[in-house]
N, C-alpha and C positions, 0 to 999 in steps of 0.2 A: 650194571645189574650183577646183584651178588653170584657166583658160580652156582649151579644147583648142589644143596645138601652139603655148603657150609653156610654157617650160622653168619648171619647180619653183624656187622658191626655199628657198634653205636656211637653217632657223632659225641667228638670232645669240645664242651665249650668253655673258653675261657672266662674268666672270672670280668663282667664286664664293668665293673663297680669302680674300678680305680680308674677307668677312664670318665667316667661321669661325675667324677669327682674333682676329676683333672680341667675339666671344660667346665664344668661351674666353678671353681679353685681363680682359673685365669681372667675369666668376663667378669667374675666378682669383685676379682682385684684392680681392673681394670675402670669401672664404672666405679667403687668404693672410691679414687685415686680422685676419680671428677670430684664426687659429689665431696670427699674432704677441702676439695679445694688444692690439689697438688698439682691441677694444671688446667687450662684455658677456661672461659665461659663458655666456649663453642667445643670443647675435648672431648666432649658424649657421643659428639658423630664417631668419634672413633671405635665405638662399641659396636656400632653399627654390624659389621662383621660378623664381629665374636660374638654377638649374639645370635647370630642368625646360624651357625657354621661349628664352632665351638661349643658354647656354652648350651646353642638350640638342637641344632639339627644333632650334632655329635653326642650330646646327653640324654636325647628326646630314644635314638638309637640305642643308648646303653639300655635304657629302661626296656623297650623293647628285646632285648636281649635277656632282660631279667625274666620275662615273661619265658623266655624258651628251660632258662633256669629254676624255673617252678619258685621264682621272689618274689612274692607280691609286694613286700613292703620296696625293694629296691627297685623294682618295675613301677610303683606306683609315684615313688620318691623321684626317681630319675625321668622319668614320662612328663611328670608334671611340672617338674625344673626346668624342663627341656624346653616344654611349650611355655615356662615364663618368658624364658629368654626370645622363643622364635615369636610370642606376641609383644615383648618391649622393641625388640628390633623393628619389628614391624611400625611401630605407633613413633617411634622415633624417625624411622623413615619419612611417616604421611608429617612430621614437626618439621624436618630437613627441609621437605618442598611446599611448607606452608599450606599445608591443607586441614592444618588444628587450629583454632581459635586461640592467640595467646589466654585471654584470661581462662580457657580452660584447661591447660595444660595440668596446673598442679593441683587442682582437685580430681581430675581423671586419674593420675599419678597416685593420688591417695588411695581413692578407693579401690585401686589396681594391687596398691601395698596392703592394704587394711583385709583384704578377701584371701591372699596369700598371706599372711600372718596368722589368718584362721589357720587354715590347713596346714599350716606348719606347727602351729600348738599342738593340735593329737598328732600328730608324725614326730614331736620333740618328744612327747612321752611318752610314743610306741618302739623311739630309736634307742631308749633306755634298756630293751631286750637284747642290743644288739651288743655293745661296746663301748666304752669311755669317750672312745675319737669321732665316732659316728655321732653320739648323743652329743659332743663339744659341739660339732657342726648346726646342727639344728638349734642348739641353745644359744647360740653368739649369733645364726642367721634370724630366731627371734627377737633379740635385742634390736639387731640391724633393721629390721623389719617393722618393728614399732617407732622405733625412734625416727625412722622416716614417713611413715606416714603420717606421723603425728605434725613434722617439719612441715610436709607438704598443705597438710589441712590449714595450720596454722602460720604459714606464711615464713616460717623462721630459718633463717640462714644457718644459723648454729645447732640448731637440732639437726638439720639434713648434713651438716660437717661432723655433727659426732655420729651421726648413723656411717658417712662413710667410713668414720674412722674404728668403727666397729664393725662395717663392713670388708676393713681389710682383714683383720683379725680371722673373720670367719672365712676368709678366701685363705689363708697361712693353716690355719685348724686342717681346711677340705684338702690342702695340699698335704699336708702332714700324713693324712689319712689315708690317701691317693698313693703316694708314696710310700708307707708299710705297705696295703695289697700288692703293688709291684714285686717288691724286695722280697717280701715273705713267701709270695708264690712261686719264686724261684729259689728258696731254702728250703733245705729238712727241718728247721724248724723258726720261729717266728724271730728278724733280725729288730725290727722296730715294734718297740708293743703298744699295741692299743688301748689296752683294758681292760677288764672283765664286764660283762654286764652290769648294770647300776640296780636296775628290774630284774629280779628273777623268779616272781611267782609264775606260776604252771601253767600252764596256756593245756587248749585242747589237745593242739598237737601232741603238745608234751604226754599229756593221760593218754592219747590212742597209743605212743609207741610205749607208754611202763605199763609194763605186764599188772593183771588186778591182784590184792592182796585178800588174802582168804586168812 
């Protein structure tokens, strides 16, 4: 309890963005490596994990975090990444102990990608506010993102190998990304750059804080 009749101190929160950037960056890259084909037909258990821990619980938490941050789009961005990964973990768990029907596996996969490919369209063009490395993220995880669902729908080995292999790209973007926030939060001024915004028309916000012109 603060002393009586000195002023409260306000919690410091750290910038949670480069960690959820870091745990979708690493599951990304990890799951991209399968589905390019750089190791086993059984290597997906290995996400198992990092999805759940990583990429889920740890990212799911960032977002959370953004909400204490007054971020909606990084709260909403990170929360829902978070929960991709803690529901793929999960559905790959119930494929592990054979409780999916194989032939339904890659259709459920599809429309699991094709639902998240929406939501990632307006968050790709609302991430254009933000910066060059944030919007690279979302534009290479929408490529990722179609080119496997489309794989999945359509049965084809090669489109799910060039999704991963665009899937790596976008886990190397999210680390790049992850990595300036780190760096830069510990400089006086920005050591890796991101970008300037792509988008800069005016948002609400914008008109509540400039003053009206008369």
């Amino acid at each position: 309890m603060a002393d009586e009749g000195r002023p409260a101190t306000t919690a410091v929160v750290a910038d949670p963005a480069p960690l959820g950037l870091a745990g979708f960056a690493l599951t990304t890259f990890v799951l991209s490596a399968h589905n390019a084909g750089l190791f086993g037909t059984v290597g997906n258990a290995i996400v198992i994990g990092l999805a759940i821990f990583y990429g889920g619980a740890a990212q799911f938490m960032a977002g959370m975090w953004e909400f204490r941050n007054k971020n909606t789009f990084g709260a909403t961005a990170f929360s829902t990444y978070g929960a991709f990964w803690l529901s793929l973990g999960t559905y790959l768990l119930l494929i592990t102990f054979g409780k999916i029907p194989t032939g339904d596996i890659t259709k459920s996969l599809g429309f699991f990608l094709l639902a998240f490919a929406i939501f990632n369209t307006y968050m790709m063009f609302w991430s254009a506010r933000l910066n060059a490395a944030v919007f690279g993220v979302f534009l290479t995880l929408e490529v990722t993102e179609i080119l496997l669902f489309l794989g999945f729908f359509s049965g084809s080995d090669a489109l799910i190998k060039l999704g991963g292999w665009v899937g790596l790209l976008t886990a190397l973007v999210a680390w790049y990304a992850s990595a300036a926030g780190v760096v830069n939060s510990m400089a006086a001024k920005p050591f890796l750059p991101v970008g300037a915004p792509i988008w800069t028309a005016q948002t609400a916000g914008d008109r509540e804080r400039t003053p009206a012109r008369r």
